[in-house]
N, C-alpha and C positions, 0 to 999 in steps of 0.2 A: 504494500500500500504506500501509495506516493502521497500522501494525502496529510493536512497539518491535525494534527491531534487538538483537540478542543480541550479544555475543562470542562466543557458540559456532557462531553460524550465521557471523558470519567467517574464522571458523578453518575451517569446513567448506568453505565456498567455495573454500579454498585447493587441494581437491582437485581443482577442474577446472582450477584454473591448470596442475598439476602435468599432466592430461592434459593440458591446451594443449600444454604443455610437450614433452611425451611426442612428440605429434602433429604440432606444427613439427617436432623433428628427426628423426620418420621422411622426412619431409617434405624435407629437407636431406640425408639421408645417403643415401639408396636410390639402386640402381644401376642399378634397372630402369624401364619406362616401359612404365605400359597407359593407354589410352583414359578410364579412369575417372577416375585418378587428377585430372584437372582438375576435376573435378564434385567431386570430397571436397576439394581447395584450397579451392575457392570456398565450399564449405558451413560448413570451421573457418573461412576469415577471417572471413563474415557475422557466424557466432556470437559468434565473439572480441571483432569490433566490438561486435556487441548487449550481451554479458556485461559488455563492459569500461563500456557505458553505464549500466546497472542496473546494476554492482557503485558506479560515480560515486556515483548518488544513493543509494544504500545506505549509504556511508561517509561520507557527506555529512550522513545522517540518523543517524549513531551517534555524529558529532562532536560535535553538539547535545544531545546525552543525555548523563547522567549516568550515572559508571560505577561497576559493581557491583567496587570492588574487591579482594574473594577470588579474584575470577573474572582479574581483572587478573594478580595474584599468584600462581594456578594457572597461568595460561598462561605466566610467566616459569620458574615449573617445569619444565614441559615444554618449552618451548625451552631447558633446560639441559640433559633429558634427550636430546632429539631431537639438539643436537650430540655428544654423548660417543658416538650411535649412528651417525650419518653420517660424527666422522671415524674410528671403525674400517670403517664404507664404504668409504671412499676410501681408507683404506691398504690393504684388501686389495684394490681393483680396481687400487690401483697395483701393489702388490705381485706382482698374477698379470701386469699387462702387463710388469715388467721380467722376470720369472723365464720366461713359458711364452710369452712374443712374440707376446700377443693384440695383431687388431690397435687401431689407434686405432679405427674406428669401431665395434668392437665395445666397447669401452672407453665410449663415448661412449654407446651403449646400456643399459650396466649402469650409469652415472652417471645418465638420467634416470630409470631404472630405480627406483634407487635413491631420488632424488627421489620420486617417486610412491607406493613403500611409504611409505617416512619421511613422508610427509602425511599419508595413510590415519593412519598409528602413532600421529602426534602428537594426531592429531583425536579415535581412541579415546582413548589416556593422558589428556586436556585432558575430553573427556564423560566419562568413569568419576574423576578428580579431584573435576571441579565437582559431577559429581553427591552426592558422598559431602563435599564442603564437607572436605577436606583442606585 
């Protein structure tokens, strides 16, 4: 790819981390076992490996560039706003697990859960930012 690496297409990226994410600990917590299930392991590791090579040279090629930064400076935005959202996240999935004795692993599902909006969130808030040069 000849193409200039963005910070936005980084940030974006982070979404599939977040399903990786997602997708390892269904992958850990589940209690049951089909036939399939072995074929979809092997399918996320492949990818994981592949993503995680092309994300290499991706961020290899964004180190070398020169950065846009507003765009720098929106994104520290949003990652100020995206904490003030995750830790009311996490108080209230602690808060239901001490009050309503959900268990851990379902706890553990609303965390990556949580994860995975909160990407999505940040990625729009960070493209509707840069876009409008705030």
């Amino acid at each position: 790819m000849k193409t200039k690496v963005t910070l936005r297409e980084l940030v974006g990226t982070k979404i599939i981390y977040a399903v990786l994410l997602v997708c390892y600990y269904w992958m850990w917590a589940r209690r049951d076992w089909h036939d399939y299930y072995t074929t979809i392991q092997n399918v996320v590791c492949a990818f994981t490996i592949l993503f995680f090579a092309i994300q290499a040279d991706r961020i290899r090629k964004y180190s070398k560039e020169e950065k846009d930064e507003m765009a720098v400076q929106n994104l520290r935005r949003t990652d100020a706003v995206s904490l003030k959202i995750l830790m009311i996240a996490v108080i209230i999935i602690a808060f239901s697990c001490g009050v309503t004795f959900i268990d851990g692993r379902m706890a553990g599902y609303a965390l990556v859960g949580t994860i995975l909006v909160l990407t999505v969130i940040r990625f729009i808030i960070f493209c509707v930012m840069d876009s409008k040069g705030v």
